[in-house]
C-alpha positions as CSV (number, residue, x, y, z in Angstrom):
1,X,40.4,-3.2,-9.6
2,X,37.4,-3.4,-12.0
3,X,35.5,-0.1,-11.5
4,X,31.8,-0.6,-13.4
5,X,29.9,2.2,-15.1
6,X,26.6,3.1,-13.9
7,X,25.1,1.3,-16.7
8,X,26.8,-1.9,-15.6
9,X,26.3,-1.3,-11.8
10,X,22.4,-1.1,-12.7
11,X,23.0,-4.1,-14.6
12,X,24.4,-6.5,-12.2
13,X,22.2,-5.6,-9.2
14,X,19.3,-6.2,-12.0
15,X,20.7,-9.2,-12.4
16,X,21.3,-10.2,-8.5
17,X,17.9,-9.5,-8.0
18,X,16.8,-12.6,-10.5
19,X,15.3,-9.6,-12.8
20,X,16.2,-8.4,-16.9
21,X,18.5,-5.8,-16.8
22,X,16.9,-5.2,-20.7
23,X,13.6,-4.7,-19.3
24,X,14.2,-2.4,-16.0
25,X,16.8,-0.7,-14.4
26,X,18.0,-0.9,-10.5
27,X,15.6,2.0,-9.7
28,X,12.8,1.0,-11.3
29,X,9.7,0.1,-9.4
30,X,10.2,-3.8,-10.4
31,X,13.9,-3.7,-8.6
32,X,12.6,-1.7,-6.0
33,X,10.1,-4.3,-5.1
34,X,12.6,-7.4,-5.9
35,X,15.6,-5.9,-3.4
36,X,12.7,-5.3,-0.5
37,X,11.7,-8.6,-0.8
38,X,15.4,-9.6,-0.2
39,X,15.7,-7.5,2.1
40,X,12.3,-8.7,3.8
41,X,13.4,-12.0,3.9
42,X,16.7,-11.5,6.4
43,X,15.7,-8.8,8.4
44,X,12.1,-9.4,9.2
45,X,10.4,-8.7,11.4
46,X,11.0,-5.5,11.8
47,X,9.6,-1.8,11.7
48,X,8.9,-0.7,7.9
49,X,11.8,1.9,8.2
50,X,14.3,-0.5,8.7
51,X,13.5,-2.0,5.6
52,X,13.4,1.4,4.0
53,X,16.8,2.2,5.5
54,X,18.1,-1.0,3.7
55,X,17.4,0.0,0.1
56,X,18.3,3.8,0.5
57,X,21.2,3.7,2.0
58,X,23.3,1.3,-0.5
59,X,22.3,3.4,-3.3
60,X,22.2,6.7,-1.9
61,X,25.4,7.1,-4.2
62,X,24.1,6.2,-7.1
63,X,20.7,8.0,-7.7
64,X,19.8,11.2,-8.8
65,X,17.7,12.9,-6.2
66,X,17.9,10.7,-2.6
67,X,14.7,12.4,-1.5
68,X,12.3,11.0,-4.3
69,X,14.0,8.0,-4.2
70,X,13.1,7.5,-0.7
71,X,9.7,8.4,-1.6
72,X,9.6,5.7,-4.0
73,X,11.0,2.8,-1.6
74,X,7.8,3.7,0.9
75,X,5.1,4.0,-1.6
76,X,6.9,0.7,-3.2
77,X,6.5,-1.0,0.6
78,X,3.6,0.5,1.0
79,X,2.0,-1.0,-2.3
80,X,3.7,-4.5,-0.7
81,X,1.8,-4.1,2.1
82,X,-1.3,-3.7,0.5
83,X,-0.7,-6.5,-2.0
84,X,-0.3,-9.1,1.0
85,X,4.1,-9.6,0.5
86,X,3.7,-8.5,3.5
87,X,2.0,-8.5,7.0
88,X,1.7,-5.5,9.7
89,X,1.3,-6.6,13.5
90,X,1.7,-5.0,16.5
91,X,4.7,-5.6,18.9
92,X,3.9,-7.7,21.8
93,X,5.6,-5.2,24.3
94,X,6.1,-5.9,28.0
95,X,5.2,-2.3,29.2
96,X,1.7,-2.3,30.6
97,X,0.7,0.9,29.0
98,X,2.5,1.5,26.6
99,X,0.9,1.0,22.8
100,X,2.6,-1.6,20.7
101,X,4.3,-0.7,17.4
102,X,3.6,-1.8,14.3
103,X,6.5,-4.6,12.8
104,X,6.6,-6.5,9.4
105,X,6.3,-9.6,8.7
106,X,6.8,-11.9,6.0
107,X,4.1,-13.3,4.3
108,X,4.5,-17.2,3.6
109,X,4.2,-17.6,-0.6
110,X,1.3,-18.5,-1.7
111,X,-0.6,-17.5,-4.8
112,X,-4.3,-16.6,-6.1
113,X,-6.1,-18.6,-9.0
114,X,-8.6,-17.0,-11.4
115,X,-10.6,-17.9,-13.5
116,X,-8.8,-17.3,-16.7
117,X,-5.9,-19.4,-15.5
118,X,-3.6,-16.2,-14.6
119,X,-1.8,-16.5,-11.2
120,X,-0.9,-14.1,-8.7
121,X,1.9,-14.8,-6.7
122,X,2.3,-13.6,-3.1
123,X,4.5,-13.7,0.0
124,X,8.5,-14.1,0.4
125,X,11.0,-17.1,1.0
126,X,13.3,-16.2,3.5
127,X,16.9,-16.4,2.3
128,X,15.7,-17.3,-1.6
129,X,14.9,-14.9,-4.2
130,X,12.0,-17.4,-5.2
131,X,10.1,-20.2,-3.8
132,X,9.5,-22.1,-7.3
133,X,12.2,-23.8,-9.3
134,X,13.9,-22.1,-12.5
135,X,11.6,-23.2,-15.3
136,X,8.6,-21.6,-13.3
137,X,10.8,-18.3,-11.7
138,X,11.9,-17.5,-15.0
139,X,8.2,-17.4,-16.7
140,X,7.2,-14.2,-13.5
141,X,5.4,-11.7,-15.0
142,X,6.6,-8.1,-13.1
143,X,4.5,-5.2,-13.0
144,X,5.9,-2.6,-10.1
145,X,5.3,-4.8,-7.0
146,X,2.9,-7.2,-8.7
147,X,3.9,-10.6,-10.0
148,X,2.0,-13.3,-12.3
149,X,2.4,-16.0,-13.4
150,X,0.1,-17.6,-16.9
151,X,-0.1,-21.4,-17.4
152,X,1.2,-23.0,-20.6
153,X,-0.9,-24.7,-22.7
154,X,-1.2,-28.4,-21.3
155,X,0.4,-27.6,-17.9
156,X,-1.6,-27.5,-14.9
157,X,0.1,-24.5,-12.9
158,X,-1.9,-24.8,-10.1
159,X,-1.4,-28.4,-9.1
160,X,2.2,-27.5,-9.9
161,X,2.3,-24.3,-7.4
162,X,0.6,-26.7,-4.9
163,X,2.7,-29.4,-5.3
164,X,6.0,-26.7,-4.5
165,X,4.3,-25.8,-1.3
166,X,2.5,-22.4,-2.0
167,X,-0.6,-21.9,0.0
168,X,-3.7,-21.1,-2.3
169,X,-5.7,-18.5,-0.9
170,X,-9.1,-18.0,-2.0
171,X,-10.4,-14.6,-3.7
172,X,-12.6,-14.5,0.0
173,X,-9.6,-15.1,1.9
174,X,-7.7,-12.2,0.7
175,X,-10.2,-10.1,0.1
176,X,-11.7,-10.6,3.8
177,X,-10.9,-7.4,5.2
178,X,-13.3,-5.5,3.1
179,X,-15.5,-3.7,5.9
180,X,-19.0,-3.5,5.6
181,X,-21.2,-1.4,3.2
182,X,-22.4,2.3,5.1
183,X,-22.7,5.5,3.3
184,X,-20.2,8.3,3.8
185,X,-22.3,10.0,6.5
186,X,-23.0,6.5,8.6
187,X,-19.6,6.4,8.5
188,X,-18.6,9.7,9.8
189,X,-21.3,9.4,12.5
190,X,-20.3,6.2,13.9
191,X,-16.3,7.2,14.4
192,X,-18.1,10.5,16.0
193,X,-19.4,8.8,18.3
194,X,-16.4,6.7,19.6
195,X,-14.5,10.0,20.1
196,X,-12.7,10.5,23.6
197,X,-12.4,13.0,26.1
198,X,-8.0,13.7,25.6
199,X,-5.5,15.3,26.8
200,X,-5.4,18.6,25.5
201,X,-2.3,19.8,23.7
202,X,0.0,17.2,21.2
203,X,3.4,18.1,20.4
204,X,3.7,17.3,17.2
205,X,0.2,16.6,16.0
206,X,0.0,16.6,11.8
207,X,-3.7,16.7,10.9
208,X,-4.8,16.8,7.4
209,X,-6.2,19.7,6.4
210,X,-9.8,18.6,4.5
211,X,-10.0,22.4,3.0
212,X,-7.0,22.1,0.9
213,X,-7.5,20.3,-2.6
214,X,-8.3,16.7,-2.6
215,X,-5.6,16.3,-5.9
216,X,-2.5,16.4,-3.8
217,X,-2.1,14.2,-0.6
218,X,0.9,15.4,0.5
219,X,0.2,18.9,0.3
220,X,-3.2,18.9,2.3
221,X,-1.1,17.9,5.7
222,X,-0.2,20.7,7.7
223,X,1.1,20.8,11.8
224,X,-2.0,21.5,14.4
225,X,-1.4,25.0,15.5
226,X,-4.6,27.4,15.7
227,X,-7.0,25.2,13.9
228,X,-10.8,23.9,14.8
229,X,-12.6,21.3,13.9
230,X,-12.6,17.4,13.3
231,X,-9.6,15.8,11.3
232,X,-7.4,12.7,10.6
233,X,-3.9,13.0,12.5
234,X,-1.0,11.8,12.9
235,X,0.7,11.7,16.5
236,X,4.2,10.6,17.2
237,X,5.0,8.2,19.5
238,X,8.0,7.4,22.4
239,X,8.8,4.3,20.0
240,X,7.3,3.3,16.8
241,X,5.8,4.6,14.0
242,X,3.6,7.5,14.5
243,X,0.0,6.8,15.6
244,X,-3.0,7.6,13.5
245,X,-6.0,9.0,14.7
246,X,-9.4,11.1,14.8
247,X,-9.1,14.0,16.6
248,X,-11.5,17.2,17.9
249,X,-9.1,20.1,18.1
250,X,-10.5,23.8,19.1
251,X,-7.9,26.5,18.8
252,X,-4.9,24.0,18.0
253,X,-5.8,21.5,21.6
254,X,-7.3,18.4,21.4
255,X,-10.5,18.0,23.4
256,X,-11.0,14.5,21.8
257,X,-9.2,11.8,20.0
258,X,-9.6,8.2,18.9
259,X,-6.9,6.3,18.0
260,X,-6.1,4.0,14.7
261,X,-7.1,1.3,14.5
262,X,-9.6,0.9,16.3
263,X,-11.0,-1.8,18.9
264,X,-11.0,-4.9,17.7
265,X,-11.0,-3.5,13.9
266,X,-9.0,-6.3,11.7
267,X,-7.9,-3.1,9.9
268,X,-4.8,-1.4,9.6
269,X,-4.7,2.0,11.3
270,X,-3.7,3.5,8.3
271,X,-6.6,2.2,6.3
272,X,-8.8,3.2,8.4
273,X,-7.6,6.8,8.6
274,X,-7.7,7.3,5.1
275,X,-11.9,5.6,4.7
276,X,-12.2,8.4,7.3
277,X,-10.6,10.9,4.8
278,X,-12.6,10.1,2.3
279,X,-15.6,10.4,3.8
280,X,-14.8,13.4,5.4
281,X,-14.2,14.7,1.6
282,X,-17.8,13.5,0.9
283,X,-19.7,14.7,3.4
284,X,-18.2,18.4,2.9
285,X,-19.2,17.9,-0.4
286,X,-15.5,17.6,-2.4
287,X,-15.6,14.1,-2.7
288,X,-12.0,12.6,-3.7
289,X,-11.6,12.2,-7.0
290,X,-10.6,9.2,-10.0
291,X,-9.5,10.1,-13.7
292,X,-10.2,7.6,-16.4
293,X,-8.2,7.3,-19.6
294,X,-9.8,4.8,-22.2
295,X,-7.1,3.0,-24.4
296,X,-8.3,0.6,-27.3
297,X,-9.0,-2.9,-25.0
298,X,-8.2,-1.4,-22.0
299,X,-9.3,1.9,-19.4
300,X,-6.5,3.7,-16.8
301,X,-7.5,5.1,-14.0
302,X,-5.8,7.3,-12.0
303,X,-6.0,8.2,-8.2
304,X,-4.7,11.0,-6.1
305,X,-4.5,10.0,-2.5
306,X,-4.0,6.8,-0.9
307,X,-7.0,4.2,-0.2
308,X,-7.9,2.0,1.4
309,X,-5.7,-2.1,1.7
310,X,-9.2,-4.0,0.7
311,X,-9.7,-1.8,-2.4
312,X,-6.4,-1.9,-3.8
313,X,-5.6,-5.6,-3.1
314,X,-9.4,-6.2,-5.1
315,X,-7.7,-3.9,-8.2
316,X,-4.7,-6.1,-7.6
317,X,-6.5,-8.7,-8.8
318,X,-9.0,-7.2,-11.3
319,X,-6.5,-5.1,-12.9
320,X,-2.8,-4.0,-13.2
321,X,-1.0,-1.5,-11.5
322,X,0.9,0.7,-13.7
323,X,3.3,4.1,-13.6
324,X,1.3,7.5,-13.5
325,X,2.9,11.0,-14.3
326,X,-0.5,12.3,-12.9
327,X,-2.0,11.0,-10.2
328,X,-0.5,8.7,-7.1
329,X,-0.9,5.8,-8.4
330,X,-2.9,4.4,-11.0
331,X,-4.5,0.7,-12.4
332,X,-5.5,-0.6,-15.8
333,X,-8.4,-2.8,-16.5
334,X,-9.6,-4.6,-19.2
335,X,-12.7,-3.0,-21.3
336,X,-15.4,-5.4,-20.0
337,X,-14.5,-4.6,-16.4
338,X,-14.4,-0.5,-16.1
339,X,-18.0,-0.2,-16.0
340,X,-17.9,-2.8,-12.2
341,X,-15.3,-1.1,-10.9
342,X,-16.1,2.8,-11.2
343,X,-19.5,2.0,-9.4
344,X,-17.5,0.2,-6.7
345,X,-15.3,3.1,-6.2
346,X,-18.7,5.8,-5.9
347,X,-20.2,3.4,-3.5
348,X,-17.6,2.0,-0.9
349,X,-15.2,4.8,-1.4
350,X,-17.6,7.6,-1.9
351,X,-15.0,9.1,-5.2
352,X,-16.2,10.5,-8.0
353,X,-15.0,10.9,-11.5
354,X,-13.7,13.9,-13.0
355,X,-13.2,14.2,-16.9
């Protein structure tokens, strides 16, 4: 029996995953994203923890702390989500009343031109690793959960992509679920105004506690005991992820609630919540924030909660997610497009910058 090192154990699953074992390691974000699109590609569709479940639990074994390498599996899918790899629906159920859960689907490949000739590449091939030949597989740019692809001079990539069957989208296409401009306070107003008479007491209601500081997400949630007042929550569910919602609590009851998403929103109900957030944070007058780091051709900036699916797929595009020791996540964009991009964050997502 040939028993490998860990060294050679990263090596070979690097290597399974059609990935460089000399530039990332089986943990890495890059792997991470590789093995759920595998893993996508069999068992969809299917509830996001199940594809969770797939990654953790081979390598439970083999990493150093379980916990934050769970962590890193959901932001990873989460990030996959966004990107477009993959789709959320709900569950066509055959109980009347109950609500439908959310399952995954695989996205069909297609890919993204721009201008500059650069390619995008999006969606998974069930039972494949790839849906292009070799020559073009082996030219992927990865980036965490982001893959390009940059045309050779002579060569006309797109016609190429076309001609493999990958769908182009158009930047309008997958960028359509940006909502409509509205100010942080139109914002809050009109979700006040679709609250709902409820039920009274949740059992197991999270809400997010706005009061608590805007630099760590995970820290801000807390369980609905005594409090009162208007926050985004989390309820659990019989089946399914748990639900997110709007919710008037006095003295730890609910006395109204609206649910994520919302009617006929083309919005996930997890983007939603979070616009909510942030303009919750506004209007009290502790606005999320953005860091920016300024490199030589190049600016970083770095967030510390979640946003939005239509914001993140744009910086997708316009930039390059990269690895933060500070922040959530963070994106690098070139020099000459900074300046765009920090006025769309103050005025669709209501952030400001801190120095």
């Amino acid at each position: 029996m040939n028993i490998l090192t860990p060294e050679e154990l990263h090596a070979c699953g690097v290597r399974t995953l059609g990935l460089d074992p000399e530039a990332c390691d089986l943990l890495s974000i890059e792997a991470i994203a590789a093995a759920l699109r595998r893993a996508a590609g069999f068992l969809c569709p299917c509830p996001q923890r199940t594809l969770v479940q797939a990654i953790v639990e081979p390598l439970e074994k083999v990493v150093g702390d379980k916990e934050q390498f769970c962590e890193a599996v959901e932001n990873t899918l989460e990030a996959m989500i966004t990107y477009g790899d993959l789709l959320e629906e709900s569950e066509v159920t055959a109980a009347e009343h109950s609500r439908p859960s959310a399952l995954l689907y695989a996205a069909p490949p297609s890919f993204i031109w721009r201008d500059s000739g650069a390619v995008f590449l999006i969606g998974i091939t069930p039972d494949h690793a790839s849906a292009l030949p070799e020559r073009l597989t082996a030219r992927i740019d990865y980036g965490n959960h982001v893959r390009r692809l940059f045309p050779e001079s002579s060569e006309n990539l797109r016609a190429d992509l076309n001609q493999f069957g990958l769908t182009e989208l158009s930047m309008d296409a997958w960028h359509k679920e940006t909502p409509p401009h509205e100010s942080s306070s139109e914002h809050l107003q009109r979700l006040n105004s679709k609250l709902n008479p409820s039920r009274g007491s949740i059992d197991g209601l999270k809400i997010l506690n706005p009061a608590k500081p805007v630099t760590y997400y995970r820290g801000r949630w807390e369980e609905a005991k005594v409090q009162t007042g208007r926050f985004m929550a989390r309820r659990p569910q019989a089946y399914g992820n748990d639900v997110w919602c709007y919710v008037e609590l006095v003295q730890g009851k609910a006395v109204r609630l609206i649910d994520f998403p919302t009617t006929n929103s083309r919005l996930r109900g997890c983007d939603e919540a979070w616009r909510l957030q942030l303009a919750i944070d506004a209007e009290r007058g502790e606005s999320q924030r953005f860091r920016v780091r300024h490199e030589t051709h190049s600016s970083v900036v770095e967030f510390y909660s979640p946003l939005p699916m239509w914001a993140t797929r744009r910086w997708d595009d316009m930039g390059e997610p990269i690895t933060t020791t500070r922040g959530l996540f963070a994106y690098k964009f070139s020099a000459d497009e900074i300046s765009e991009e920090i006025k769309f964050m103050q005025q669709e997502l209501w952030i400001e910058q801190v120095i």
